[in-house]
C-alpha atoms as one frame of an Amber mdcrd trajectory, in Angstrom:
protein
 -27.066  15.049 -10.372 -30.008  13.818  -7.751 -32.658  14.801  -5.947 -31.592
  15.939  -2.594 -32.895  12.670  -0.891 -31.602  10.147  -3.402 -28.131  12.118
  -3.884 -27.796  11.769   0.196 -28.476   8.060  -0.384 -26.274   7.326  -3.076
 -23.471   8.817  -1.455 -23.923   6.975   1.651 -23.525   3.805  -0.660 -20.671
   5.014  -2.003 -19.215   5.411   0.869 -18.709   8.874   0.988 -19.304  11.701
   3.883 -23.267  12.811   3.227 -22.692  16.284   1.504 -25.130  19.206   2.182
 -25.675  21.482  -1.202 -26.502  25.069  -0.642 -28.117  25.961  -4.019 -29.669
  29.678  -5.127 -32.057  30.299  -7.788 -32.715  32.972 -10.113 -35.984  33.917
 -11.575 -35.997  33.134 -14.973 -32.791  31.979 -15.338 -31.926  28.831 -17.335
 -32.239  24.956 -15.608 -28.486  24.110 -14.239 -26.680  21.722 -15.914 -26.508
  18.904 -13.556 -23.426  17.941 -11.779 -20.871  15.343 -12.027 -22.225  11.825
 -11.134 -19.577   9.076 -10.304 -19.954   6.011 -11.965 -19.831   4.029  -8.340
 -22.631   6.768  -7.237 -24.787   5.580  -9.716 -24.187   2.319  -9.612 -25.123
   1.757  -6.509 -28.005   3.967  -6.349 -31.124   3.179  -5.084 -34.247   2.787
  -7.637 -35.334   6.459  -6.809 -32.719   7.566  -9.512 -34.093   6.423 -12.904
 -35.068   9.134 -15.026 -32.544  11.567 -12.899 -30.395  13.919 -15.077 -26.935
  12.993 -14.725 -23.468  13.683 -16.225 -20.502  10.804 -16.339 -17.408  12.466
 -17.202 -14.645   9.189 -17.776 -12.383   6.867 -20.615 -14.130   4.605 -22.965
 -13.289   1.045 -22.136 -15.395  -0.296 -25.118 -17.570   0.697 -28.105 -20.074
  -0.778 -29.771 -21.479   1.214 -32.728 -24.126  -0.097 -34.706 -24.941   2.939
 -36.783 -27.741   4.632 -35.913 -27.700   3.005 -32.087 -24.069   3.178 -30.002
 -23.230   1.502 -27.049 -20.032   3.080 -24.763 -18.706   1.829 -22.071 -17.091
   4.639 -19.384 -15.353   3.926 -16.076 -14.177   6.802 -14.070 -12.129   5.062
 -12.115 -14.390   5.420  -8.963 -15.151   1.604  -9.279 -14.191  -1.334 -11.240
 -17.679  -1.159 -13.225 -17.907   1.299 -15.648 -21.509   2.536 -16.700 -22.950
   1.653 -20.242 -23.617   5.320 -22.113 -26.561   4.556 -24.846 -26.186   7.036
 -27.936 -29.049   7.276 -30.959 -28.811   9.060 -33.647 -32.394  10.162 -32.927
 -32.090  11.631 -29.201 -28.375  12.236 -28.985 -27.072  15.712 -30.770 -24.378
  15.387 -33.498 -24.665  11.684 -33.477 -22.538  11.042 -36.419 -20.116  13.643
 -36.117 -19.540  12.150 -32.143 -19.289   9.033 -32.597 -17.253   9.315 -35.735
 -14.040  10.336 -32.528 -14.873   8.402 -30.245 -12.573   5.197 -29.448 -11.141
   2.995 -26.851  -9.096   5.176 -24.350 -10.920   8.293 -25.432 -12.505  10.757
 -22.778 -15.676  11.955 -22.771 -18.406  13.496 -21.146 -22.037  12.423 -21.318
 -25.136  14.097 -20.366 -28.407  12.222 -20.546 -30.989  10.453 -18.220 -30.738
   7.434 -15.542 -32.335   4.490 -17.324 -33.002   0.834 -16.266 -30.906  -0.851
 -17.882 -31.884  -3.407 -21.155 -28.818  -5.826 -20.531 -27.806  -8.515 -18.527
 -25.640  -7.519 -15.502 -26.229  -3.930 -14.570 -29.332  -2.081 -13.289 -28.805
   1.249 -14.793 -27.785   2.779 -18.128 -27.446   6.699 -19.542 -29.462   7.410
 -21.978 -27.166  10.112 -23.940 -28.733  13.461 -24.757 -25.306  14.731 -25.952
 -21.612  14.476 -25.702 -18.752  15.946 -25.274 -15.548  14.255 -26.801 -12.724
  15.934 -23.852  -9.517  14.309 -25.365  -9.684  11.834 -28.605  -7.803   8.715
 -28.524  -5.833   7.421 -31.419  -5.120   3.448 -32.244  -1.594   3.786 -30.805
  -3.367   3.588 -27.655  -1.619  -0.251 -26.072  -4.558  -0.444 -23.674  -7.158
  -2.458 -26.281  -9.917  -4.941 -25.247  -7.767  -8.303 -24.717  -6.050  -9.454
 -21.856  -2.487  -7.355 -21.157   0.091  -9.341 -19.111   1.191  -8.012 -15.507
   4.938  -7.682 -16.950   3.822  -5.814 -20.073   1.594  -3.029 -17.800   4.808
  -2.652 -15.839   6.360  -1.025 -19.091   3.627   1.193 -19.663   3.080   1.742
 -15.702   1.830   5.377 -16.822  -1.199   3.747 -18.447  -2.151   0.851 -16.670
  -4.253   2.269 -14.004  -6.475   2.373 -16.835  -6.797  -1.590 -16.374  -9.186
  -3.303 -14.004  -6.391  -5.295 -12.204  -3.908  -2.296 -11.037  -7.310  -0.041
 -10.876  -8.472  -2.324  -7.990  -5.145  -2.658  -6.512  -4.672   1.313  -6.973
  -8.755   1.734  -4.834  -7.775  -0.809  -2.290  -4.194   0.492  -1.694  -5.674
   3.711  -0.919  -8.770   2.595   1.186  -5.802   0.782   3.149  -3.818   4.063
   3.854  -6.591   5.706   4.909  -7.651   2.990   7.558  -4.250   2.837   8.490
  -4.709   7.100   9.605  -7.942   6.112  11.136  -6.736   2.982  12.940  -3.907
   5.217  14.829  -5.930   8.661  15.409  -8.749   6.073  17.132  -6.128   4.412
  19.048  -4.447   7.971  20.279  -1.580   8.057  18.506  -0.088  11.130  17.237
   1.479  11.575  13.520   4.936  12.034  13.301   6.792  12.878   9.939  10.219
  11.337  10.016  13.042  12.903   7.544  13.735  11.311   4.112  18.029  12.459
   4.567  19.509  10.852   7.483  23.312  10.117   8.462  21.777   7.222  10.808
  21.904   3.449   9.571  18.403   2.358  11.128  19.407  -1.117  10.003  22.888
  -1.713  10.459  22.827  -3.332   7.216  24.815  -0.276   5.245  22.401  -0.750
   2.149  21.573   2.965   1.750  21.388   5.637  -0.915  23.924   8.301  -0.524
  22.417  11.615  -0.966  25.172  14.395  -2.178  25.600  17.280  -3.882  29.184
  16.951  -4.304  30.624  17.161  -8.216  30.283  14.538 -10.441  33.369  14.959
 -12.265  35.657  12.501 -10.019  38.161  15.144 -10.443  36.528  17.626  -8.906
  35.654  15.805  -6.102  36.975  17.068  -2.335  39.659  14.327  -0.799  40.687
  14.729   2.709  44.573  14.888   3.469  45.589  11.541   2.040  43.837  11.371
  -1.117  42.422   8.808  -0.818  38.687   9.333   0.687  36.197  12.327  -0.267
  35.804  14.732   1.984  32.096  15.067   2.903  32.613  17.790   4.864  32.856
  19.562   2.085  29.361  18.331   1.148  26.008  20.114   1.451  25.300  18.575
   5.213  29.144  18.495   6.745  28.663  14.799   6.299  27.610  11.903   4.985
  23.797  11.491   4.183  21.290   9.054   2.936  17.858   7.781   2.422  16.244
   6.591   5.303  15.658   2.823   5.529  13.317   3.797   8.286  12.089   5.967
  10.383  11.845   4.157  13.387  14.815   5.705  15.160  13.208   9.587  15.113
   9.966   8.254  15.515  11.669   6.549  18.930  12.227  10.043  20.242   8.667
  11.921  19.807   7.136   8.724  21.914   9.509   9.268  24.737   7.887  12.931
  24.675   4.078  12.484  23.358   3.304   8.566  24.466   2.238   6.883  21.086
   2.953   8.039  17.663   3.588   6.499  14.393   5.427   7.486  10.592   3.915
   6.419   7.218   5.940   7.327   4.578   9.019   6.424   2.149  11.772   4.969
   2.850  14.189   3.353   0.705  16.651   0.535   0.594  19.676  -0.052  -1.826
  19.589  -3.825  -2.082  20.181  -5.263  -5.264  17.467  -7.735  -5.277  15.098
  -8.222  -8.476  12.725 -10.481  -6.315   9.115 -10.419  -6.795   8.809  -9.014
  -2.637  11.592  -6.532  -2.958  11.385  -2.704  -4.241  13.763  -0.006  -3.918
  11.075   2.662  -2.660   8.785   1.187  -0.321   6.466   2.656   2.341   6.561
   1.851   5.769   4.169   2.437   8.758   6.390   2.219  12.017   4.499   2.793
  15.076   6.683   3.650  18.367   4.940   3.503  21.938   6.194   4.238  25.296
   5.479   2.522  28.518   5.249  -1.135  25.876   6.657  -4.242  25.857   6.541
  -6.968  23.036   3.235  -8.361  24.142   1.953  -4.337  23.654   3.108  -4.508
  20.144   1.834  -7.915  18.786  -1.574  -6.616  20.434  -1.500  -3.693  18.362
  -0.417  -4.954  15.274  -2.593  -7.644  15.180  -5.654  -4.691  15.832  -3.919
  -3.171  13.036  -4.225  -5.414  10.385  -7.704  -6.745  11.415  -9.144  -3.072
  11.324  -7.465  -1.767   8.163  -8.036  -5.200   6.196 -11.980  -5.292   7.470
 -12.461  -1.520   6.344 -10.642  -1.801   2.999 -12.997  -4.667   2.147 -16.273
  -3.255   3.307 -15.177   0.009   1.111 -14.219  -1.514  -1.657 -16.559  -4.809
  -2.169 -16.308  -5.273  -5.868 -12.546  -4.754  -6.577 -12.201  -7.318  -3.633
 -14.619  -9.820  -5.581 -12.454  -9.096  -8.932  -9.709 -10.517  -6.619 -11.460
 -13.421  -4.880 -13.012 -14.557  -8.707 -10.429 -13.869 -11.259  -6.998 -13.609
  -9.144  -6.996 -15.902  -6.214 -10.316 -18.208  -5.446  -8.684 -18.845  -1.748
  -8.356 -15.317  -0.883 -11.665 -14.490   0.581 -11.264 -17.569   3.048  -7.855
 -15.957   3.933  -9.030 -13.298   4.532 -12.003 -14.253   6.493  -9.672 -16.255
   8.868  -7.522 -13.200   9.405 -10.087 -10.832  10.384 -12.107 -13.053  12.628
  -9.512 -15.438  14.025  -7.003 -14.792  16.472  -3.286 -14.751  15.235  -1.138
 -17.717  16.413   1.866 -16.929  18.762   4.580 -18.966  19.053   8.385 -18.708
  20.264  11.669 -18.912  17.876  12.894 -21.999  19.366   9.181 -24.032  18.787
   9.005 -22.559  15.418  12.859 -23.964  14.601  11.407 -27.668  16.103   8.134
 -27.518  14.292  10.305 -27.192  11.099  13.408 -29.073  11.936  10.200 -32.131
  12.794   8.465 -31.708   9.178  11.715 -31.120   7.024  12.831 -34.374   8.512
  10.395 -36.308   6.514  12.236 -35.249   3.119  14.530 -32.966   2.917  14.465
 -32.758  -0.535  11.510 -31.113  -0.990  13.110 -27.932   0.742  15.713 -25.415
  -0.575  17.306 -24.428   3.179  16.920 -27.977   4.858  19.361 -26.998   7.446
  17.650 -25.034   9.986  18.452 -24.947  13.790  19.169 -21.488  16.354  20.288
 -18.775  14.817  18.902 -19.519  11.355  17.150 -17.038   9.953  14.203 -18.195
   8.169  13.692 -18.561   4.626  10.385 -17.188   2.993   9.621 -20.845   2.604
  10.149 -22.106   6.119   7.734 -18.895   6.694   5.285 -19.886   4.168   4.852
 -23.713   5.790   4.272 -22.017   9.362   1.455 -19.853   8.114   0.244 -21.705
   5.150   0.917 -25.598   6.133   1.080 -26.032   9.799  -1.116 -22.804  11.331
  -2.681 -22.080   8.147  -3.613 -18.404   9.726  -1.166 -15.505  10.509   1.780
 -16.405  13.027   3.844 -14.052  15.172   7.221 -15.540  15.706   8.873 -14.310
  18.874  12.488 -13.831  20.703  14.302 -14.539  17.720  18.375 -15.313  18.270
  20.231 -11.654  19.284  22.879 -12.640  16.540  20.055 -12.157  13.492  18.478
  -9.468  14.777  19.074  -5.233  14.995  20.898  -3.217  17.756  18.303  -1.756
  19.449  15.901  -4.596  20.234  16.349  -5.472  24.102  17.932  -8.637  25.237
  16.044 -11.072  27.162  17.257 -12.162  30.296  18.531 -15.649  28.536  21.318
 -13.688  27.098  20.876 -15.396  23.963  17.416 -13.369  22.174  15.843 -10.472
  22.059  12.424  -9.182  22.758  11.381  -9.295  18.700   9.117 -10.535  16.639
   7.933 -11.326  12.855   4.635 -11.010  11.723   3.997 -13.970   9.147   1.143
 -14.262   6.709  -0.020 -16.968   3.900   1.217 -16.127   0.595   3.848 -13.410
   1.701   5.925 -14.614   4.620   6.740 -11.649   6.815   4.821  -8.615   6.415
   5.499  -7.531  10.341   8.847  -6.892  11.497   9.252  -5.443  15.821  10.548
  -5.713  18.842  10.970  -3.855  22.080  13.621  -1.199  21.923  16.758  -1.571
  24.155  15.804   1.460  26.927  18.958   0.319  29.095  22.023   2.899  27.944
  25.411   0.807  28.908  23.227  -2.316  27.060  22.821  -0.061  24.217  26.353
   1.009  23.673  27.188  -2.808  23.988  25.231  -3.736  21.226  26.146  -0.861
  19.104  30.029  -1.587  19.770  29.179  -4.892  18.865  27.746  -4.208  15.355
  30.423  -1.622  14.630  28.727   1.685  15.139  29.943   4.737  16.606  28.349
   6.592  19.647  29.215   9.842  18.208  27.025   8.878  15.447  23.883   8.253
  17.520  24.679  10.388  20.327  20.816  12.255  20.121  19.767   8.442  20.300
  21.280   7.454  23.244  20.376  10.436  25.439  16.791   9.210  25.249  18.513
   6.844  27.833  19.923   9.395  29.769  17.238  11.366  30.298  13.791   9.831
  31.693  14.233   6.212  29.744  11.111   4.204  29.656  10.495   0.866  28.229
   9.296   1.269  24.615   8.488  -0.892  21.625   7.163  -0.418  18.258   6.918
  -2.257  14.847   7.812  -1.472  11.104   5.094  -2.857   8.389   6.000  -2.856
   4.481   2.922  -1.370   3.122   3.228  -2.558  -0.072   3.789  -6.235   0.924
   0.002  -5.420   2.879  -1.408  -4.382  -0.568  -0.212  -7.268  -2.062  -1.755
  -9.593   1.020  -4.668  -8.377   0.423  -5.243  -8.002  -2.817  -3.686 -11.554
  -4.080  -0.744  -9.645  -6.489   2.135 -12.181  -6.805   4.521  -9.135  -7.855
   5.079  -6.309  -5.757   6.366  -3.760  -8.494   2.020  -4.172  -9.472   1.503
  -2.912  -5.549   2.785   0.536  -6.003   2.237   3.252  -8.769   5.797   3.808
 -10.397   8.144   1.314  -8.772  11.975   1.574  -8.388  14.353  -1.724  -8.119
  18.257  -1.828  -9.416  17.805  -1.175 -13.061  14.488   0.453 -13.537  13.560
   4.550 -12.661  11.455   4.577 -15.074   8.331   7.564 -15.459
């Protein structure tokens, strides 16, 4: 679509790898149609494209058609600007019989030449030569040029990436995951992929989807010798099987073999909770390393977030200023003091005094006033530790053994483990880690304790039989990091087709 120089340079803006084109010629052969241009490409090209040939291939946001002269907006979805496509009846071929299909939500491409642009905010405009209608759009179309509530996109979740909010939040979300790859292959850790069907209860908590192939008539079903219970050996695994709530517990045994390593992927949680910071499906990146304590893992996790927030805003600048102008005013300064700022650290039992000290002074202005050991804390006590009192991100350490998992070590006290919560303004806990229990009789005490059967985890606990080695790692909701980032109240907006108890929809 460039010159070989200015094409290089425009990528780089873009932030894309430079590209090398190897190109042959024919004698006598017809000019090549140029290629594809993104709409981000061109915008932030440098002045050495006007008068370029380009094509924009995209949906029509807008039109404005005064006759003889048109004005279309396209966006691609390569940025949250689209480019302004100028047709004429004089210079652009079929005028009439174009325009004449061309609405809001149609998709079209356009072939013309790079001009500066006549209007106020943009530098460059397309000068149409022709176009292409690629798929008409009828008035049905629910995606028209007024403001669309959050809630209402949700029902049309199929369509509203088409919108500038979940557009941005789609371009950030993936700028994030692809830090988050980055981050870990720069830090040396290898990636693992965890299984989706486990009969392990990461959690404890029992909250899990059962995966089965058994009938669905009820009487069809297998029972075992009283009657009264299937019989899942009779099922497609032998057993029972579910979802994964995590994958921390495989992850667990490729560090004890390759040092570092981490999971990003699904996992899923049957909790019947229609919160605004609860999904069904989620996405979780659990890094496991060996030879770590607790300290090893708030390091990391604070490098973690620094480095994949940092990138995701130098690669996508303008959907972050859509956020910081039209979402949340305070979120660039939040942002500003997480990347450049160290995170506050500070123990369970000063955290429980700092609140027991401020809720003191009314107690009415809090939901869950009582709070003392062994509480675990509300999403509002988290919010005033991060938002009031620290007013930066806050790892809370050796929480109360009682609240927490099986396989986070005990501390010497007796009375805590070696765990910790990453908090965060606006969200509450977006971190959740520990150091895993490497001691073997420990670890059958605890599981005995919370009611689960060695037999169960018995490729678990030979990992403690067989070269133990203190280990730790950490579990982050990735969607709850989207929405940190990108100022979205609602977490159902922070992934593409959510899940929660009543809605599978698309």
């Amino acid at each position: 679509a460039l010159s070989g120089g200015a094409r290089l340079g425009a990528r780089r803006l873009a932030g894309a790898a430079p590209r090398v084109a190897f190109m042959s010629t024919t004698v006598g052969a017809p000019a090549a149609a140029p290629r594809r241009t993104m709409v981000r490409t061109l915008l932030e090209s440098d002045e050495a494209i006007v008068s370029s040939p380009v094509l924009i291939k995209g949906w029509v946001r807008t039109v404005r058609d005064q006759k003889t002269l048109s004005f279309i907006n396209v966006n691609d979805g390569s940025s949250l600007e689209g480019v302004q496509i100028v047709a004429d009846a004089e210079g652009t071929a079929d005028y009439a019989a174009v325009m004449a299909r061309i609405g809001t939500g149609a998709a079209i491409a356009a072939t013309g030449t790079v001009a500066r642009s006549q209007g106020k905010g943009q530098l460059y405009e397309v000068q149409a030569s022709s176009i292409e209608v690629v798929g008409e759009c009828d008035d049905s179309f629910p995606l028209q040029k007024k403001r669309h509530s959050l809630e209402f996109l949700r029902s049309i979740a199929h369509l509203r990436a088409r919108t500038n909010t979940i557009g941005a939040i789609a371009r950030v979300r993936s700028a994030l995951a692809q830090a988050t790859h980055a981050f870990f292959a720069n830090e040396g850790f290898t990636y693992v992929q965890t299984p989706l069907i486990t009969a392990s209860d990461c959690e404890g908590a029992g909250e899990m989807f059962r995966v089965s192939t058994l009938p669905a008539q009820l009487s069809a079903m297998p029972r075992d010798e009283s009657g009264k219970e299937l019989d899942f050996s009779k099922d497609f695994f032998g057993k029972p099987a579910f979802l994964t709530v995590s994958g921390q517990l495989a992850a667990e045994t490729y560090a004890c073999a390759l040092g570092s390593v981490y999971t990003f992927g699904p996992t899923f949680r049957a909790e019947n909770s229609q919160t605004n910071r609860h999904l069904a499906e989620f996405h979780m990146i659990e890094p496991e390393i060996a030879f770590a304590d607790l300290f090893d893992v708030m390091d990391n996790a604070e490098r973690y977030v620094k480095y994949v927030v940092r990138e995701a805003r130098e690669r996508c600048p303008g959907d972050f200023a859509f956020f910081g102008s039209l979402v949340d005013k305070e979120l660039p300064a939040r942002l500003d003091v997480l990347v450049n700022e160290p995170f506050e650290r500070v123990p369970y039992t000063t955290a429980i005094e700092l609140l027991r000290a401020e809720i003191a002074k009314d107690p009415s202005k809090w939901e869950f006033p009582q709070v003392e050991f062994g509480t675990d804390l509300a999403s509002e006590h988290e919010r005033w530790l991060t938002e009031s009192h620290f007013r930066k991100p806050v790892f809370v350490y050796n929480y109360p053994r009682e609240i927490k998992s099986f396989y986070m070590r005990d501390n010497e006290d007796g009375k805590t483990v070696a765990a910790t919560d990453l908090l965060v303004p606006g969200i509450g806990e977006l971190i959740g880690g520990s150091q895993r229990e490497e001691r073997l009789e420990q670890l059958k005490l605890k599981m005995r304790e919370s009611g689960l059967k060695e037999e169960d985890y018995w490729w678990y606990l030979d990992l403690r039989r067989f070269g133990t080695v203190p280990h730790a790692g950490y579990g982050l909701g990735f969607e709850r990091l989207v929405c940190y980032v990108t100022a979205t109240a609602n977490i159902r907006d922070a992934i593409a087709f959510p899940r929660f108890p009543g809605g599978c929809e698309f």
